[in-house]
C-alpha positions as CSV (number, residue, x, y, z in Angstrom):
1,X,60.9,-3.4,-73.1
2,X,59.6,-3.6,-70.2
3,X,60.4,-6.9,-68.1
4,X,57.6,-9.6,-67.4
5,X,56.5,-10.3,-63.6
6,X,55.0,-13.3,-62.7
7,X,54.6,-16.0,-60.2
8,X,52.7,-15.4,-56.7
9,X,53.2,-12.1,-55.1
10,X,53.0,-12.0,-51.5
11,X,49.9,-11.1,-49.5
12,X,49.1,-7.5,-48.8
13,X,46.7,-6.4,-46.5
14,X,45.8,-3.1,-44.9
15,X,47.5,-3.9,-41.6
16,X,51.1,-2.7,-41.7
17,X,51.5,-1.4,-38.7
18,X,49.9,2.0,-38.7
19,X,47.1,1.3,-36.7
20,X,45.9,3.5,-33.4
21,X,46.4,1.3,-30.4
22,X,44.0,-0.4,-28.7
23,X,43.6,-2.2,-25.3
24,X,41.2,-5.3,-26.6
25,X,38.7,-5.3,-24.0
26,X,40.4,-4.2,-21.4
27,X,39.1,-1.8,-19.0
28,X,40.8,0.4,-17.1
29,X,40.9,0.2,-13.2
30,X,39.6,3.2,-11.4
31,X,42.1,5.3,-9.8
32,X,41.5,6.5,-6.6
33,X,40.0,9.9,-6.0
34,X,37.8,9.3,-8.9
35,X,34.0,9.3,-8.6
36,X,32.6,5.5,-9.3
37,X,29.9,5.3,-12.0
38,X,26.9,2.5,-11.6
39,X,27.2,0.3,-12.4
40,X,30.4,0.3,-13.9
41,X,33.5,1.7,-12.9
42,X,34.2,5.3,-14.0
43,X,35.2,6.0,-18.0
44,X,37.2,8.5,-17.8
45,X,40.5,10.4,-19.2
46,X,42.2,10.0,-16.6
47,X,42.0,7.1,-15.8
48,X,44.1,5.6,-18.8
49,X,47.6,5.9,-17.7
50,X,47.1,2.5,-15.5
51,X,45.3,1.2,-18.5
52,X,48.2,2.1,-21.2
53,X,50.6,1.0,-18.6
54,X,48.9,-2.4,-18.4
55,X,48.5,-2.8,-22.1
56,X,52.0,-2.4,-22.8
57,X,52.6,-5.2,-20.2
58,X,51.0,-7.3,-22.5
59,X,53.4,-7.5,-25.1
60,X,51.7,-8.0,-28.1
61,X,48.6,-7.4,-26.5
62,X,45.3,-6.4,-28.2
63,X,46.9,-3.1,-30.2
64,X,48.7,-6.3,-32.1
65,X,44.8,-6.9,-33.6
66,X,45.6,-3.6,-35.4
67,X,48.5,-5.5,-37.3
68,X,45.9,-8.1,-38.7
69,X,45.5,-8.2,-42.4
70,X,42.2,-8.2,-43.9
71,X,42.9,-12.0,-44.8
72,X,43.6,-12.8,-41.1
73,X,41.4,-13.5,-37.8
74,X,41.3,-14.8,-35.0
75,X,39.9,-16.5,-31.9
76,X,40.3,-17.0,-28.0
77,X,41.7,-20.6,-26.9
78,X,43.3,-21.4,-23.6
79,X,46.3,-23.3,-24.7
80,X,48.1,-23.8,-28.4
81,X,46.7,-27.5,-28.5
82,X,46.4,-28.5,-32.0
83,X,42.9,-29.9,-31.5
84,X,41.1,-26.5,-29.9
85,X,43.1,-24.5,-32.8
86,X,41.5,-26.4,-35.6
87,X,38.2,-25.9,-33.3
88,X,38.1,-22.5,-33.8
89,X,39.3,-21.9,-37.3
90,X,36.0,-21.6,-38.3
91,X,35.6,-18.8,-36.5
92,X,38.8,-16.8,-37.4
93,X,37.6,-17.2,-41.1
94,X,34.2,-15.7,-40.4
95,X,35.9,-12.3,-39.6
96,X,37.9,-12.6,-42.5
97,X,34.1,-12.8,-44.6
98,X,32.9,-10.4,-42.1
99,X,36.2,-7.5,-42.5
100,X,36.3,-8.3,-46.2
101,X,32.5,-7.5,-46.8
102,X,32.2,-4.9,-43.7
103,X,29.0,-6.7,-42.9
104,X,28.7,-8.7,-39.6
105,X,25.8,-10.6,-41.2
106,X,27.5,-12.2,-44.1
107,X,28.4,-15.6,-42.6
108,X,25.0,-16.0,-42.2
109,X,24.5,-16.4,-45.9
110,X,24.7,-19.8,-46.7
111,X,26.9,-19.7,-49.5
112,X,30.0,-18.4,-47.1
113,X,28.4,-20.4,-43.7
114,X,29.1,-23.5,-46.0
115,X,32.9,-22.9,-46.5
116,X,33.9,-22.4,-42.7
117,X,34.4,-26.2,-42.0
118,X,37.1,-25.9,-44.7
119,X,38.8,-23.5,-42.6
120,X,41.6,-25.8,-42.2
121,X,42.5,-26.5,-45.7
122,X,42.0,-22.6,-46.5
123,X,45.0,-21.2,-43.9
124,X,48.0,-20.8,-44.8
125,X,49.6,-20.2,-41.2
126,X,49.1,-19.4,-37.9
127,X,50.6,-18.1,-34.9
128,X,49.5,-17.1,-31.4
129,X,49.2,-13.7,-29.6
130,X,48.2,-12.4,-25.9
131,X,46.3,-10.3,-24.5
132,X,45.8,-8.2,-20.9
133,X,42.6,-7.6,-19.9
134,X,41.0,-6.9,-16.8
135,X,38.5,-9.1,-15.1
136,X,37.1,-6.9,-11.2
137,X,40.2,-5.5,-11.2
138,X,42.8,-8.2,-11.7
139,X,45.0,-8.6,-14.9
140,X,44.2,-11.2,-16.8
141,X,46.5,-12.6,-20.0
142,X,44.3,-14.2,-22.8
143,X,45.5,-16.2,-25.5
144,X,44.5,-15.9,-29.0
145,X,45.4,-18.1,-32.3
146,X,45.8,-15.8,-35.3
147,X,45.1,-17.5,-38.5
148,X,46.1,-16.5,-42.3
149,X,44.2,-17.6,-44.9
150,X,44.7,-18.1,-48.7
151,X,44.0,-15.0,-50.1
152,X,42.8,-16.1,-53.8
153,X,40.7,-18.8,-52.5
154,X,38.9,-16.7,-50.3
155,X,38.5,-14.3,-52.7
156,X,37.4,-16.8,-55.0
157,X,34.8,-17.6,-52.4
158,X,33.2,-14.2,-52.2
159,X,33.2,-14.1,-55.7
160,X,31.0,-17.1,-56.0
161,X,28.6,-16.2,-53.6
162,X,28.0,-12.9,-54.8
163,X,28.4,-10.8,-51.9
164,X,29.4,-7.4,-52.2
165,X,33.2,-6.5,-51.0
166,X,34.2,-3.8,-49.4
167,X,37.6,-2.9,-51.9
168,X,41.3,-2.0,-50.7
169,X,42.5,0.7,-49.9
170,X,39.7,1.7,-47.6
171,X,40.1,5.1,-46.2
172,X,41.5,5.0,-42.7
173,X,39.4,8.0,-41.0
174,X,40.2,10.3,-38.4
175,X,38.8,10.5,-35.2
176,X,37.7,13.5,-33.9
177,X,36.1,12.8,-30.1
178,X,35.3,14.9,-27.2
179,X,34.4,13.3,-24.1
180,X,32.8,15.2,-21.0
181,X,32.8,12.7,-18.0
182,X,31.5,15.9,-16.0
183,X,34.9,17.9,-16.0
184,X,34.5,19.6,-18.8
185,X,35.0,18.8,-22.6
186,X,38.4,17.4,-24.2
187,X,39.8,15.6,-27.2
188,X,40.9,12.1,-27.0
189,X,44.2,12.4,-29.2
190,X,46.6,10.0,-30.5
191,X,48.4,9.7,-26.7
192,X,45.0,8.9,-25.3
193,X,42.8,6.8,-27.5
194,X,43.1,4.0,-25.3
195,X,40.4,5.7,-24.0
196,X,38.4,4.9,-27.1
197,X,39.2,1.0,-27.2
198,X,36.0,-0.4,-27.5
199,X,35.5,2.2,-30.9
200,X,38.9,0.9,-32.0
201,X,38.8,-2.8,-31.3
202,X,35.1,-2.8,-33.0
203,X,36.2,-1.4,-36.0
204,X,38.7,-3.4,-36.2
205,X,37.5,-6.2,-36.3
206,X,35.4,-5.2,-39.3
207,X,38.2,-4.2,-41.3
208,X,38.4,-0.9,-40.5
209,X,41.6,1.1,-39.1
210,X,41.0,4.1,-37.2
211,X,43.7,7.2,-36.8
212,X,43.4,10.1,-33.7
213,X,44.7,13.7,-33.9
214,X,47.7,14.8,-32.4
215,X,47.9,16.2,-29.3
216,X,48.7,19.7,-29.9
217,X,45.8,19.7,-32.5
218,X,43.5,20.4,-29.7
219,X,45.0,23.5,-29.1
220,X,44.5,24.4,-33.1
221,X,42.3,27.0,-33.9
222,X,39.9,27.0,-34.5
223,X,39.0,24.6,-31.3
224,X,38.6,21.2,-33.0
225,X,36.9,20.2,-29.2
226,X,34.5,23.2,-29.1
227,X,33.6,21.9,-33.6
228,X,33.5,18.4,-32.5
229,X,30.9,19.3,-29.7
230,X,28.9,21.4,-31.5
231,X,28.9,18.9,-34.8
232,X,30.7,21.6,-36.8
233,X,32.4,19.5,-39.3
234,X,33.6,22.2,-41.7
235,X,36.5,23.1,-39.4
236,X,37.5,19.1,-39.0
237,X,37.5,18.7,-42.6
238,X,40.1,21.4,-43.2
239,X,41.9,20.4,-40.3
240,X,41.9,16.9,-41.4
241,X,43.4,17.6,-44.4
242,X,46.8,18.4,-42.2
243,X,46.9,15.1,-41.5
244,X,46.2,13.4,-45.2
245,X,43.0,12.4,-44.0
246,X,39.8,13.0,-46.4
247,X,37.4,10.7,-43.8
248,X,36.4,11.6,-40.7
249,X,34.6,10.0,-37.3
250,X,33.4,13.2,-35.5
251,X,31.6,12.4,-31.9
252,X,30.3,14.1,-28.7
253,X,30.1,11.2,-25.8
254,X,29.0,13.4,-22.5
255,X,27.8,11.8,-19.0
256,X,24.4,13.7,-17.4
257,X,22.3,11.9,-15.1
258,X,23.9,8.9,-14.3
259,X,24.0,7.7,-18.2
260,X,25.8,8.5,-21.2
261,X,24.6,10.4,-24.4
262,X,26.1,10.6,-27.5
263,X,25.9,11.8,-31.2
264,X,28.5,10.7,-33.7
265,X,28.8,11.6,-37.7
266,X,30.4,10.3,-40.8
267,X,31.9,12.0,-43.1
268,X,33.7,11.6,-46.5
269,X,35.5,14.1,-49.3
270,X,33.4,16.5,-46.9
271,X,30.0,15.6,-47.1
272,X,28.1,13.4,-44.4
273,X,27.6,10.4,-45.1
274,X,25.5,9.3,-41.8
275,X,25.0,10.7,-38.4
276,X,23.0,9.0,-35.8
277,X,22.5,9.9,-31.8
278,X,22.3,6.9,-28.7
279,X,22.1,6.9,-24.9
280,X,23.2,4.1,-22.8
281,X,25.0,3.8,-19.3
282,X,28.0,2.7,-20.2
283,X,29.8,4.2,-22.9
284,X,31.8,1.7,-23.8
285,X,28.7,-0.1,-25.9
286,X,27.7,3.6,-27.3
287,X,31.3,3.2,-28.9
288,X,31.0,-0.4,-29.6
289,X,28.0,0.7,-31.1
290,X,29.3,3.9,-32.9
291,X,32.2,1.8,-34.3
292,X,29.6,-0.8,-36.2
293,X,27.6,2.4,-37.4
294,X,30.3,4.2,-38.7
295,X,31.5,1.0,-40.6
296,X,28.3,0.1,-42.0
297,X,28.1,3.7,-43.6
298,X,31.8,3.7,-44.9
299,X,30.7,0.1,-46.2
300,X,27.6,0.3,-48.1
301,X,29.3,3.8,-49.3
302,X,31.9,1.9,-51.1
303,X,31.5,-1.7,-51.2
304,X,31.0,-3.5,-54.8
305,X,29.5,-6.7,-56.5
306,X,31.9,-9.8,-56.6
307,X,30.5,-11.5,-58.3
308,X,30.3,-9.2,-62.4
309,X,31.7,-12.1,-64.7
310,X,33.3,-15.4,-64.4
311,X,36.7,-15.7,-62.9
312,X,39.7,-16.5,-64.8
313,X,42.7,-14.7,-66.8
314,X,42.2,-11.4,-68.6
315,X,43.7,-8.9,-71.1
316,X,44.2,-5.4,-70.2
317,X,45.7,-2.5,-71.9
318,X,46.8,0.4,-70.7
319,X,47.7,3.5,-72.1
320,X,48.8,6.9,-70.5
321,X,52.2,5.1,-68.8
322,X,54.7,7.8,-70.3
323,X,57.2,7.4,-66.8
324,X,58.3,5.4,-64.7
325,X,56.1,6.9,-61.4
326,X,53.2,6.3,-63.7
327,X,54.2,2.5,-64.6
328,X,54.4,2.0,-60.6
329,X,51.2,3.8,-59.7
330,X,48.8,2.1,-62.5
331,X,50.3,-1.7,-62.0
332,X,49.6,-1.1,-57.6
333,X,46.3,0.6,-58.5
334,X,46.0,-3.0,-60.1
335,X,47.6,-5.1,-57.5
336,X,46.0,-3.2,-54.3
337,X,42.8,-4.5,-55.6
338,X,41.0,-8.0,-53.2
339,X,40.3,-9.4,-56.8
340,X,43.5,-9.1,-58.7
341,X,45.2,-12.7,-58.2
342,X,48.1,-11.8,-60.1
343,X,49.2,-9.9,-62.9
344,X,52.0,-10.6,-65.6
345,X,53.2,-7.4,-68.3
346,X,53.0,-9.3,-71.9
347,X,54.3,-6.6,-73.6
348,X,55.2,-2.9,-73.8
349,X,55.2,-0.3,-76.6
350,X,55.7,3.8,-75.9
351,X,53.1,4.6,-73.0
352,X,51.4,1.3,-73.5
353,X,51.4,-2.0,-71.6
354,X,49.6,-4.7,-72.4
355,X,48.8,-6.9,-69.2
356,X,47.3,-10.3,-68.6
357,X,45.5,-10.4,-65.0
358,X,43.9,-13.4,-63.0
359,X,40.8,-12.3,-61.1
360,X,38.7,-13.6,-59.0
361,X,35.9,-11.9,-60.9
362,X,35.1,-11.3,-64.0
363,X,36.4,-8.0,-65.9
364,X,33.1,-6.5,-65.7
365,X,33.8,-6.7,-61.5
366,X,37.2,-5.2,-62.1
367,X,36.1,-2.2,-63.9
368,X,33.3,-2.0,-61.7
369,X,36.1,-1.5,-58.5
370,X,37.6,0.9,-60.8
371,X,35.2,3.4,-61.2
372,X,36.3,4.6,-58.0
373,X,39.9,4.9,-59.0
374,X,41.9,8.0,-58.7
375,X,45.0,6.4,-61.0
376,X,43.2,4.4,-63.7
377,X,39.5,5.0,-65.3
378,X,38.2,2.7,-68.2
379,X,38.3,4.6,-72.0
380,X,36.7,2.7,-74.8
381,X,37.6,5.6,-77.1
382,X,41.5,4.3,-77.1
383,X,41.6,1.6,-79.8
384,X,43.4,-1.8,-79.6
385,X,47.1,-2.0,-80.8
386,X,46.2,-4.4,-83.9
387,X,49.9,-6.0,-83.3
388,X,48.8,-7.5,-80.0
389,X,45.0,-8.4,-80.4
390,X,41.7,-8.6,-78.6
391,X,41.6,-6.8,-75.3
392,X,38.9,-7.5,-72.6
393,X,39.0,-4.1,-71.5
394,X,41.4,-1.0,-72.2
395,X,42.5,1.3,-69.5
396,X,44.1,4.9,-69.3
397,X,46.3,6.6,-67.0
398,X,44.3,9.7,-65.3
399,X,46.0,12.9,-65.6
């Protein structure tokens, strides 16, 4: 007999840690020697070994943004006074609405604008961070209050106002970008992606974590610069799979003429999903820019109803759970999920387990997040264990 679990388990989100660094919105100083670029200063390679030097300075700094759970945000202030941090609450929780849904407009909807005085009474904690950045030239630290909010009543608020949510666990896609400031093309890899902070920070602050290549996989063959370039993706997606990564960010950013131009594509389980081309003369907002894009596809690719069903408690069973790897895979295919509030094991009987689950949906949400499920799928065919009962749904074990 398998033991029962219950009682709060703590909050999980997709920040643990892994995330590329980034250097907030920091940009680097010009070295000298370098050629200056109007009107900004020059983007270049290069130049980053000041910048990296500068972000690591900052202790914390802005690559600490990339530690930020799904159910935390935050906001600048200019000192930890108690009055200014409940003054901005509201707007730590509207990236929470805006990374759980992927979609920067959905604290316009009034049915989520309407909870963001409550901020208060939703968070569960704070805590403060800083930040280098660099204002004509000069370092300058920034403070920022990072705020944790309940996770089930948040969810419970998406869930009432219908919006779709983007599900956990989003794919984390590899970066593959060559930059040609005039010297020629090169990759920006894993050591250099500060380069590529304005694509990092914007993605993340939509939710979404972004990874770089290695810096000996520009030398692979075949020449991951020369595929990125030319918008081969073929190549990328085979070498992407080295790395564990089915999702990919390929881009060309290239200076000519005193501005920069551009052409990015998205691509999942090797098919393109967008692709879209921009010009601008800085390329910091073509990344910005190519960050929001890239979200948006991965987003609308992926994201589901809330609101299928009332919320409440559930019963689940499963079938297919003949070991103890597949007992731990099917209950965190379960748990991983934004609408699973918690979830107790009633009972157990050869390779099936009979669950109770608090949602913040209703089951017809929770099978809908599963159809995307490489551990569990839904099987009416499997009939109820008379012993135990009506079941809301049964589910089986993929083999």
């Amino acid at each position: 007999m398998i033991a029962r679990r219950r009682g709060p388990r703590p909050c999980r989100g997709r920040g643990d840690g892994r995330s590329p660094p980034g250097l907030g919105n920091m940009t680097a100083p010009t070295r000298p020697g370098f050629e200056p670029m109007l009107p900004r200063p020059t983007f270049s390679l290069a130049t980053l070994v000041l910048a990296v030097l500068l972000a690591a300075l900052a202790g914390p700094g802005a690559a600490a943004q990339g530690a930020l759970s799904l159910y935390e945000g935050e906001a600048r202030v200019t000192s930890q006074d108690a009055g200014e941090r409940n003054a901005v609450l509201p707007k730590a929780l509207a990236q929470v609405f805006v990374k759980l849904t992927g979609d920067p407009q959905a604290v316009g909807q009034p049915a989520l604008a309407r909870h963001l005085p409550d901020a208060q009474s939703l968070m569960r904690q704070y805590r403060y961070r800083q930040s280098l950045a660099t204002i004509d030239g000069q370092p300058v630290v920034r403070l920022y209050v990072v705020a944790a909010f309940d996770r089930s009543r948040v969810d419970a608020i998406l869930a009432g106002a219908g919006v779709a949510v983007w599900p956990q666990p989003r794919p984390e896609p590899l970066v593959w970008l060559a930059i040609d400031d005039g010297r020629g093309a090169r990759l920006v890899s894993r050591a250099q992606s500060g380069a590529a902070a304005p694509l990092i920070d914007e993605a993340l602050e939509r939710g979404l974590v972004l990874r770089f290549p290695a810096q000996e996989d520009a030398r692979a063959s075949p020449d991951p610069v020369a595929a990125a370039w030319s918008g081969e993706t073929e190549p990328l997606v085979e070498a992407s799979r080295r790395h564990g990564a089915s999702t990919l960010l390929v881009g060309r950013l290239q200076r000519s003429d005193g501005t920069w131009r551009s052409r990015w594509i998205v691509v999942d389980a090797g098919r393109t999903v967008s692709s879209f081309d921009a010009a601008d003369p800085d390329p910091r907002k073509l990344m910005v820019r190519a960050g929001g894009l890239a979200v948006d596809a991965l987003a609308s690719h992926y994201s589901n109803p809330a609101l299928l069903g009332t919320p409440g408690e559930y019963v689940l069973e499963l079938s297919g759970v003949d070991s103890v790897t597949a007992y731990a895979e099917a209950l965190g295919a379960l748990r991983e999920l934004a609408v699973v509030r918690e979830l107790w094991v009633e009972a157990a009987d050869g390779d099936r387990l009979r669950l109770r689950v608090a949602l913040g949906t209703g089951v017809e949400g929770l099978l809908r997040l599963l159809e995307g499920s490489r551990v569990l799928s839904v099987d009416d065919r499997v009939a109820s264990d008379p012993r135990w009962g009506p079941a809301d749904a049964r589910l089986v074990v993929r083999r």
